[in-house]
PAVEX-80021 format. One record per residue (C-alpha): x, y, z. Coordinates in pm, 1 decimal, padded with zeros to 6 digits, m for minus. Example, Ala and Ser with C-alpha at 12.3 -4.5 7.8 and 13.67 -1.06 7.14 Angstrom:
<nodes>
NODE        x        y        z
NODE  01230.0 m00450.0  00780.0
NODE  01367.0 m00106.0  00714.0
</nodes>
This chain:
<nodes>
NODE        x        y        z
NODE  01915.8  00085.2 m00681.8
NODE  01530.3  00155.9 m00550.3
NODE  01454.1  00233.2 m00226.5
NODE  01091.9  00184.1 m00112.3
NODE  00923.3  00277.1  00196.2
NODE  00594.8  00229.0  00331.7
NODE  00457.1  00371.6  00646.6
NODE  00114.9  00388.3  00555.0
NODE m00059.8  00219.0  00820.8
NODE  00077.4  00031.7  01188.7
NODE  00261.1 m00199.1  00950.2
NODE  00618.4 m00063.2  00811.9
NODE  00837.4 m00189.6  00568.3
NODE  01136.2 m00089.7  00384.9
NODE  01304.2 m00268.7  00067.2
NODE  01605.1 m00200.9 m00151.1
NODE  01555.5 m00315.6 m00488.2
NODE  01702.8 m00316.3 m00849.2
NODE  01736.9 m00570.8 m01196.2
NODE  01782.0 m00846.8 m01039.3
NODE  01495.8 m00826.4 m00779.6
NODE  01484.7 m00759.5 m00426.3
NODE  01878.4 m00689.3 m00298.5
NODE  01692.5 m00632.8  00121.5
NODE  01335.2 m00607.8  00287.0
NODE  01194.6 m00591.4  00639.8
NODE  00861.2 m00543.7  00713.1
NODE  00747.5 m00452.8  01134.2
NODE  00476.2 m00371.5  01340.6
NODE  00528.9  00001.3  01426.3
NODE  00273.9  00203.4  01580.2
NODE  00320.6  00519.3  01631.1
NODE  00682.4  00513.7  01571.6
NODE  00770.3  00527.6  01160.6
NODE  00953.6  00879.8  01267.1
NODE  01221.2  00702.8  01488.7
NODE  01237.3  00330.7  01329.5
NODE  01208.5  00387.3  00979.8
NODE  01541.3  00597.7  00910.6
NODE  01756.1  00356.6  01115.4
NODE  01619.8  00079.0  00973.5
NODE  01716.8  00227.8  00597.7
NODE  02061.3  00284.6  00729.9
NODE  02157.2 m00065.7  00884.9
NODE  01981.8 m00281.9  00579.7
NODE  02207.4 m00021.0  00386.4
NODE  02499.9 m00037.0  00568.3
NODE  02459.5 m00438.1  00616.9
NODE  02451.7 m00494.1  00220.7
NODE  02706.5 m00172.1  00149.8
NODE  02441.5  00057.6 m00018.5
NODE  02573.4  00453.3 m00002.5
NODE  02348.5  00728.3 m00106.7
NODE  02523.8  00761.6 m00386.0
NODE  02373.7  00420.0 m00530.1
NODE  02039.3  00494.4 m00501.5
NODE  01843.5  00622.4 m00804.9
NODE  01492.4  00652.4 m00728.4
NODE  01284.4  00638.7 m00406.1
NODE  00958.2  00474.7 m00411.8
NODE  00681.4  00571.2 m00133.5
NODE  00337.5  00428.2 m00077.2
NODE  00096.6  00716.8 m00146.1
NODE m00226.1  00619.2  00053.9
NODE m00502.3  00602.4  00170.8
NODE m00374.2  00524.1  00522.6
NODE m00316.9  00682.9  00848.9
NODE m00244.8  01073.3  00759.2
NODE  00026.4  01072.1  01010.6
NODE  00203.3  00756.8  00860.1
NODE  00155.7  00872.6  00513.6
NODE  00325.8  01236.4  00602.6
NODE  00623.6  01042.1  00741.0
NODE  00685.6  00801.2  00457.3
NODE  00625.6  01101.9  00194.9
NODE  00825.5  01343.1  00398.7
NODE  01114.8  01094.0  00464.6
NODE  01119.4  00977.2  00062.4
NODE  01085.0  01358.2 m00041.0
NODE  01358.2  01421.0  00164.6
NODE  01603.3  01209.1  00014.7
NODE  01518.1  01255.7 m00350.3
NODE  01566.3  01626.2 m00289.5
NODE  01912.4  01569.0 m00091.4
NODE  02031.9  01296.7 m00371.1
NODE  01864.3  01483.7 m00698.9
NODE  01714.4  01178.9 m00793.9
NODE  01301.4  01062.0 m00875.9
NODE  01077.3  00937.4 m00659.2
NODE  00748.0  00738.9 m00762.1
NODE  00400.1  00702.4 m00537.2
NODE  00213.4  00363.1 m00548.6
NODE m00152.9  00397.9 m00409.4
NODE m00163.0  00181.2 m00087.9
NODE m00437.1 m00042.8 m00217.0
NODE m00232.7 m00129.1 m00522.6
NODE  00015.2 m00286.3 m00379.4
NODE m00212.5 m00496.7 m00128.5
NODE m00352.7 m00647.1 m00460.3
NODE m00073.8 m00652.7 m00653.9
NODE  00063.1 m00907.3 m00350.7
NODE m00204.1 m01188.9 m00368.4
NODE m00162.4 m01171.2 m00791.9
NODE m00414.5 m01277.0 m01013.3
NODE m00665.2 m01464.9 m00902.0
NODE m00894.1 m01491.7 m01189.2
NODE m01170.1 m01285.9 m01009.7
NODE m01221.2 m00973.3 m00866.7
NODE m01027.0 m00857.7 m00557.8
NODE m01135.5 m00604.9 m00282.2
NODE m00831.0 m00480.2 m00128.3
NODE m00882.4 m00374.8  00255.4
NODE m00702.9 m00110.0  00465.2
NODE m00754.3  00003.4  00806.3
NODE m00859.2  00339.8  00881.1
NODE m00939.5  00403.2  01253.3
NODE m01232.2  00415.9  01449.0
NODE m01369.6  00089.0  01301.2
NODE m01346.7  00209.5  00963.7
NODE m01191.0  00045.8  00652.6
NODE m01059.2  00172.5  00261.8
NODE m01194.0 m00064.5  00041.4
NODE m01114.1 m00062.0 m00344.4
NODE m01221.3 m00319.7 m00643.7
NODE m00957.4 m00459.9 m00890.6
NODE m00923.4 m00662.1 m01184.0
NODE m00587.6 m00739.0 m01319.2
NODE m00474.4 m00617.6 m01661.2
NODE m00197.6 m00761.6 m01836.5
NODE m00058.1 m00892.7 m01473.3
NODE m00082.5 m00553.8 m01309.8
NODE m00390.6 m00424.5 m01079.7
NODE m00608.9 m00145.7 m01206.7
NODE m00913.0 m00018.5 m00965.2
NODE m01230.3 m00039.3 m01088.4
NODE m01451.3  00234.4 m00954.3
NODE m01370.9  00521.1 m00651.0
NODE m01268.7  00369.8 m00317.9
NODE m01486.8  00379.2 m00059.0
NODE m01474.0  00462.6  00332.6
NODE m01736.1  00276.8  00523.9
NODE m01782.7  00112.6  00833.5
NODE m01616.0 m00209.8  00936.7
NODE m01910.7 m00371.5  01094.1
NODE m02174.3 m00203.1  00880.9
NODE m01962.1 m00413.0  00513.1
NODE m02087.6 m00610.8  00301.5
NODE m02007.7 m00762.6  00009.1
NODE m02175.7 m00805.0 m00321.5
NODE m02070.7 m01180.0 m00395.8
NODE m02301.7 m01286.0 m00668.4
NODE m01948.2 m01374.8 m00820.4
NODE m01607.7 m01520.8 m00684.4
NODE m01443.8 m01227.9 m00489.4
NODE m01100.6 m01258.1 m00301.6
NODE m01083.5 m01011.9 m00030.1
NODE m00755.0 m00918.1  00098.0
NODE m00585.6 m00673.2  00307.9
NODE m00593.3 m00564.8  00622.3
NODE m00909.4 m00835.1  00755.6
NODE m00957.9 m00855.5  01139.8
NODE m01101.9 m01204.4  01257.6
NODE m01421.8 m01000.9  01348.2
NODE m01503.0 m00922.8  00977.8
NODE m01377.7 m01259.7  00826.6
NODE m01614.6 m01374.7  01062.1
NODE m01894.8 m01224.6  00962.1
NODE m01797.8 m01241.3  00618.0
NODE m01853.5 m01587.8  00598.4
NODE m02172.1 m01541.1  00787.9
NODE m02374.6 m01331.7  00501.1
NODE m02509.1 m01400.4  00209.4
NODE m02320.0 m01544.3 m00085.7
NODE m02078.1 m01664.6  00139.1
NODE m01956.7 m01934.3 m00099.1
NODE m01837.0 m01655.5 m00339.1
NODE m01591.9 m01507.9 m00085.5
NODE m01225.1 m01590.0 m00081.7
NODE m00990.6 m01444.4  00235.8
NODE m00640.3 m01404.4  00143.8
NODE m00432.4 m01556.6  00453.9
NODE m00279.9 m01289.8  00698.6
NODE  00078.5 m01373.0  00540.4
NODE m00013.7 m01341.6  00194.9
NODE m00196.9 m00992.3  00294.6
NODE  00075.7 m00847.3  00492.1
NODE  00185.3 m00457.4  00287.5
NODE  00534.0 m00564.2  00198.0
NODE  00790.8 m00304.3  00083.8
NODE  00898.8 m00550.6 m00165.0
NODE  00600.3 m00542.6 m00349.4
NODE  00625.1 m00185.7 m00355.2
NODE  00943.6 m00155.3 m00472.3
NODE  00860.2 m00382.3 m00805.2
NODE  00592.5 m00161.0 m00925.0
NODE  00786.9  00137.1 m00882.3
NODE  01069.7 m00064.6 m01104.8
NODE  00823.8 m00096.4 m01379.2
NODE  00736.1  00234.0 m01372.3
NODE  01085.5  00398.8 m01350.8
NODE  01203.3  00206.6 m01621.6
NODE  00883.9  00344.7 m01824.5
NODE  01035.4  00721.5 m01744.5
NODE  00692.5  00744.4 m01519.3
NODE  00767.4  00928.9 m01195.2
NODE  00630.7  01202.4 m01033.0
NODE  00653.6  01569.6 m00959.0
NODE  00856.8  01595.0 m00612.3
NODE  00690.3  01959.3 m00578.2
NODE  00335.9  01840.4 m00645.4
NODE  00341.0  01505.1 m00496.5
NODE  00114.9  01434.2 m00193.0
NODE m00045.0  01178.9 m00005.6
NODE m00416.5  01058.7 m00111.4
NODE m00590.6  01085.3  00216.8
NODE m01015.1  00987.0  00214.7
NODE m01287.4  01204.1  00452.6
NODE m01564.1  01011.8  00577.7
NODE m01826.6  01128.8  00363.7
NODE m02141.7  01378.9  00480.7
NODE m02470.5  01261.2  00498.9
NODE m02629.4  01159.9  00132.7
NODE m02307.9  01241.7 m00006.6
NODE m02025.8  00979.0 m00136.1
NODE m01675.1  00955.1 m00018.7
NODE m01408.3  01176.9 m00113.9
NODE m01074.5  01108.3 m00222.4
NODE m00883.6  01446.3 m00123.4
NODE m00514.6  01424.7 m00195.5
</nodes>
């Protein structure tokens, strides 16, 4: 049995998971309050389909980018419990699973995350045999200052506020541009949980000591963004 939590941005969501697919998810609006939600909710979607410790043999955590104090809980929480239970625990970058939830579309996808202060994460994928790689670094920018280079079919999905789908469809190359609905976009743990299965039965996990969150700096003048883990 997985477990997988995400508490990367205002959005959390927890998920058992195992062979046969998803066993439990729920997925909340939390801000500001993974430390005291995120632990109960484990234990009654435990207790509710009679998952002990004892079951569970890896733990899966959303890595970032996202809000530094999210990410610390999440990686704390699933550090935590892979250290208590001696078993492995596997990071997905945040982005990934955002894509990896509105599949393959046939076309790029720019997957969107929040950031604070009117600033958004924004990564380019292509899908490779039905799994999302990034093409490129991801970027910090802006939200109002955007755009995107549609001289082909794009879907853009994530984390969109009205305000930018709005003036999405107001620039250029508008008819490229594809908004994945709210629904489809929302960070589910689920999601989460089934890469980490793919990679745990591959042997892939990573280093409890070493593991850390990927957290981006709004770049210096002339100078790109950094991807500081």
């Amino acid at each position: 049995m997985l477990l997988a939590i995400d508490t990367a941005t205002r959005y959390a969501s927890v998920a058992f998971y195992n062979s046969s697919g998803i066993v439990a998810e729920q997925s909340w609006y939390s801000p500001n309050n993974h430390s005291v939600e995120m632990m109960p909710a484990i234990v009654q979607m435990a207790e509710r389909q009679g998952i002990s410790p004892e079951d569970l043999t890896a733990v899966a955590v959303a890595k970032g980018p996202g809000s530094f104090t999210g990410l610390r809980i999440g990686m704390s929480l699933a550090k935590g419990l892979c250290l208590a239970l001696g078993i492995p625990i596997i990071a997905i970058p945040t982005l990934d699973i955002i894509t990896y939830a509105v599949g393959d579309p046939g076309c790029p996808v720019l997957a969107v995350l929040e950031a604070g202060r009117g600033r958004i994460c924004v990564a380019t994928y292509r899908f490779e045999e039905g799994l999302p790689a990034q093409v490129g670094e991801i970027e910090l920018v802006k939200e109002n200052e955007w755009v995107v280079d549609a001289k082909e079919p794009v879907l853009v999905a994530g984390e969109v506020s009205a305000e930018l789908a709005e003036r999405l469809s107001a620039q250029p190359n508008a008819e490229n541009i594809a908004i994945a609905s709210l629904a489809g976009s929302l960070r589910r743990a689920g999601y989460l949980a089934e890469l980490a299965w793919e990679r745990l039965q591959a042997g892939q996990t990573d280093d409890l000591d070493t593991l850390s969150p990927i957290y981006l700096h709004y770049p210096a003048p002339n100078k790109g963004p950094s991807d500081a883990s």
